[in-house]
N, C-alpha and C positions, 0 to 999 in steps of 0.2 A: 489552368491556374496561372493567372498574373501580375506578378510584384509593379505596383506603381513606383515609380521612381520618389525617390524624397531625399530631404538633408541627411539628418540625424533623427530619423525617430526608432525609437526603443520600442521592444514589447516583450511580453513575459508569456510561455506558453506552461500552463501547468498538466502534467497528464499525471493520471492514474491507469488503473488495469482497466475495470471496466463494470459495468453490469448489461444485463436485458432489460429493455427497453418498457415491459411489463411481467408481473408474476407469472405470465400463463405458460404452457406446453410447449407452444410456438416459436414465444418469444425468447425462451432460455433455451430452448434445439439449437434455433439463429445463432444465436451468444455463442454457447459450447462449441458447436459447430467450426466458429470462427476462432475463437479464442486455443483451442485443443487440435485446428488444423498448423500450429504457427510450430514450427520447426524449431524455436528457441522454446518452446514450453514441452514439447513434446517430439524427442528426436529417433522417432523408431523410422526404417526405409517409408518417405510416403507411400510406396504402393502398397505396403503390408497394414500401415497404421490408418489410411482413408479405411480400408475394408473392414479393420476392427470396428474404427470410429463411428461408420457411419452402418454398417451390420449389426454392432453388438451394444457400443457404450450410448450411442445417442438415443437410441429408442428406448431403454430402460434409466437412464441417467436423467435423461429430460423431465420425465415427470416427478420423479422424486425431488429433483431440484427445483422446481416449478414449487413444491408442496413448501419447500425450506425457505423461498423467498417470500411466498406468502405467509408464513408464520412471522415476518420481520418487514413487511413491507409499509409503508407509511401511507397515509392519505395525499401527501404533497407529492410520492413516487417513492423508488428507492432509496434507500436510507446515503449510500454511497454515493448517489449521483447529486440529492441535495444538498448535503454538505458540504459535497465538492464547488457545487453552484456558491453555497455563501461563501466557502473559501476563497472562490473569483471574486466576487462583490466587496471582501473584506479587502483583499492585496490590493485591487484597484484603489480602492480607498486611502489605503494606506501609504501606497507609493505615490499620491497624488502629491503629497508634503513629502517635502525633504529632500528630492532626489534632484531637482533641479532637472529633469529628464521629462518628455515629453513620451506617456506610459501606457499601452492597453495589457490589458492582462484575457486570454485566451482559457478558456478549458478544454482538455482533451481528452479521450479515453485511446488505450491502446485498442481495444476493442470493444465495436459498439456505440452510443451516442454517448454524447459529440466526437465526432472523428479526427482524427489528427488530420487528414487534407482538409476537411471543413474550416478547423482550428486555424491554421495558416492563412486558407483563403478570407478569411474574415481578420485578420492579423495585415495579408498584404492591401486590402481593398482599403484599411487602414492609413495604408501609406508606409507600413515597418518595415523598416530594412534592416535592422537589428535585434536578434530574437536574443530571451534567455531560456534556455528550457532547462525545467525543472522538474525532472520527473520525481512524485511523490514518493518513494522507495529508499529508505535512507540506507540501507544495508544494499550494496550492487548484485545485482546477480545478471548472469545471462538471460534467463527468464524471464526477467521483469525491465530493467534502465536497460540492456541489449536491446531489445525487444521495440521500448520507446526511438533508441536511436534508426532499428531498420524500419519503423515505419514513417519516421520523417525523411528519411534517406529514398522512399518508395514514392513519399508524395510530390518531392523534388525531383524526380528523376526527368521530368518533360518540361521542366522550369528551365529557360532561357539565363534569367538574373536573378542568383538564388541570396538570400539573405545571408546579412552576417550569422554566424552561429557560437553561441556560448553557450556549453550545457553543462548542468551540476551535475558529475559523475558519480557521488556518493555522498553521505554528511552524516554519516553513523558515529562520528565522535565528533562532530563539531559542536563546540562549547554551548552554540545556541540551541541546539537538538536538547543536548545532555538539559541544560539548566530548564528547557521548558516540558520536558518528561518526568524530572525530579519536582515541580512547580508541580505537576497534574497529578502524581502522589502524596505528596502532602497535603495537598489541596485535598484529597480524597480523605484520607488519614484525619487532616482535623475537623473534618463531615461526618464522619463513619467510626474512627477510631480505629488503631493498627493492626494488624491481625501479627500472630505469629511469623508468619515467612510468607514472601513475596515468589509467586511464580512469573518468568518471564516467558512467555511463549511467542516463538518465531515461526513464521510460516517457514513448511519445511521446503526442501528441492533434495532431491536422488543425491545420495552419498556419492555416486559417480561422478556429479557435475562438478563436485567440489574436490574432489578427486584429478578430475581432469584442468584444474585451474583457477575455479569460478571461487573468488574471495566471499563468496555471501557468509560461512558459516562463521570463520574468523571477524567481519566485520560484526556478526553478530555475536560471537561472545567478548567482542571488544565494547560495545555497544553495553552490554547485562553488568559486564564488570564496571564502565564508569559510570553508570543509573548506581548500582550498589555502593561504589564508594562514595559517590555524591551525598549518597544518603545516608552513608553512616554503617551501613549493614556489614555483621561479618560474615564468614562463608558460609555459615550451620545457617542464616537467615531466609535466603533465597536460593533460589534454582531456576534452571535456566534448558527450555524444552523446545520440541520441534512439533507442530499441528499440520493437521490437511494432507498425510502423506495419501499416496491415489497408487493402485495397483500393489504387485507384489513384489517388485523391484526394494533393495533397502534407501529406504531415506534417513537424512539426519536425524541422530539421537541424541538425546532418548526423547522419547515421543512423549506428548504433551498427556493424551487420554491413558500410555500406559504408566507415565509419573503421576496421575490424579488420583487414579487407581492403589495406587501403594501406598500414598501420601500418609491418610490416617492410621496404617498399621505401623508407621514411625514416629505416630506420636503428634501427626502435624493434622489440626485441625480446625483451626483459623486461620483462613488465609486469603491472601488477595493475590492479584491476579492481572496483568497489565501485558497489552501486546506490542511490542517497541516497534515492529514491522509495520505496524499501519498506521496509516496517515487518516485514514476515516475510518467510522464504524462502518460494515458490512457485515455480508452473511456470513463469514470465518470468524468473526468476535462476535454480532450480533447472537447468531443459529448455534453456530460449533462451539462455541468460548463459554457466551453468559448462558447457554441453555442446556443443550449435551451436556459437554464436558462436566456444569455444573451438577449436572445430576448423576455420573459418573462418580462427584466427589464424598456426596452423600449418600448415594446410594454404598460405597465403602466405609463409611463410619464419619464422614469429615461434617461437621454443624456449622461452622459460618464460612462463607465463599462470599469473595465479593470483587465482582469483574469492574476494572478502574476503565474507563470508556477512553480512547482515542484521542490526539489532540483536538483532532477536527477543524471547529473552527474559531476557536477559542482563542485567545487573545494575546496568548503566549507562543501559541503557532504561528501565527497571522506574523508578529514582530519578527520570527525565527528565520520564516520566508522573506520579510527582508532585508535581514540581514544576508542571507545568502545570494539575492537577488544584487543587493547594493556592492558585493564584494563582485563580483560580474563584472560589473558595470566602470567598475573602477580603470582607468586609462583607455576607456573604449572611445 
């Protein structure tokens, strides 16, 4: 990997988690594989957890997950990785005006395509000497913006002349998050009309991690509480849950499938449903969110459900990023 030398030029690297590369067996083993070997997602001793991993969870996990990505997968590919693509196309775009900054805008996946060394190497052959990274994850967790930091840290490590580096560490209350999550509800709301109470659901992480440090849980009910006051709601309105828990360890509560579960025997059964944790749709809102869980909610008693989709690449997110991009960038 080699950084061309240059003046001043800027660039923006955007990463997310990740997907498989196709719906099949193969492709999602790969993925898993990689993504559940990473010591920040998964911190059992490697020599105990490779032998579960690759004896017990990848050969039974892989095709189930293979079956759930193909129930959500698109004609153009994965839903996560396309949207991520126009979220590149739209920021480029965007930062082309205004910044006075001469600007590439990069995509990355923590794991999986495109690669955070790829990312870079196509950023330096550029000519950037000045990165923003922006990992999509507005709530921090070691799992997730960790995670982004040790794999740029990995693809530097043989780099000679490494780039400047600025990176958003979190943006779980910043005014531009809040105002354009509050925008993607209402916007919902005068399409569809309000339902009784709002579910916030957060991907979850082990009660431990948060335990031991890891600001994700607080960032995320600092997150729910100013979506709700934005909005007007008061406490009896909304609630605020954890999805995606894996294994038997406790994760953050209360759990998303066993709050949907209850939901109608308290009366609550209109409702909507938005995921503040994610920056695209995938297969945890797409599979687990608009389709499980929803049936989870009627299958208890509940008659209208209605999952509010991700900001994606929507026009309100696109402005959000740069905002956050142009505060960066400021005295650099």
């Amino acid at each position: 990997m080699e950084l061309k030398h240059a003046a001043e030029n800027y660039g923006v690297l955007l990463v997310n988690l990740g997907t498989p590369d196709a719906p099949t067996t193969p492709a999602v083993r790969s993925y898993l594989n990689q993504f559940l070997s990473d010591p920040r997602v998964v911190d059992v001793p490697k020599w105990l957890w490779q032998c579960i991993l690759k004896g017990a969870i990848l050969p039974f996990r892989s095709p189930r997950a293979a079956k759930a990505y193909q129930s959500i997968w698109w004609y153009e590919g994965s839903p996560l990785r396309v949207i991520s693509e126009k979220q590149q196309k739209a920021l480029t775009n965007a930062l082309l005006f205004g910044t006075g900054h001469k600007l590439q805008v990069e995509l990355a996946m923590t794991y999986g395509n495109p690669s955070i060394p790829g990312a870079l190497q196509r950023l330096f052959d550029a000519g950037v000497n000045k990165v923003v990274v922006l990992p999509l994850f507005p709530q921090y967790s070691c799992s997730t913006t960790a995670a982004v930091f040790d794999g740029i840290a990995d693809a530097l490590k043989k780099q000679r002349l490494i780039p400047e580096l600025r990176s958003i560490h979190h943006y779980h209350d910043h005014p531009a998050f809040i105002s354009a999550m509050v925008g993607k509800v209402r916007a919902h709301w005068q399409a569809n009309g309000k339902g009784e109470h709002l579910l916030m659901s957060f991907h979850g992480i082990p009660q431990r991690y948060a335990d031991e440090g890891d600001p994700y849980e607080r960032h995320c009910h600092e997150t729910a509480i100013a979506i709700a006051g934005a909005l007007g709601l008061s406490d009896s309105e909304w609630t605020i849950s954890f999805q995606s828990r894996v294994g038997r360890e406790q994760w953050l509560m209360p759990y998303t499938d066993e709050t949907l579960k209850g939901m109608p025997a308290k009366g609550i059964k209109n409702l909507d449903v938005i995921c503040p944790a994610f920056s695209v749709d995938c297969l945890e809102t797409l599979e687990e969110i608009k389709e499980e869980n929803c049936e989870y909610f009627e299958e208890a008693g509940g008659e209208q459900y209605r999952y509010i989709d991700c900001l994606n690449d929507s026009p309100c997110h696109i402005q959000m990023m740069v905002t956050l991009v142009k505060e960066q960038l400021v005295g650099w």
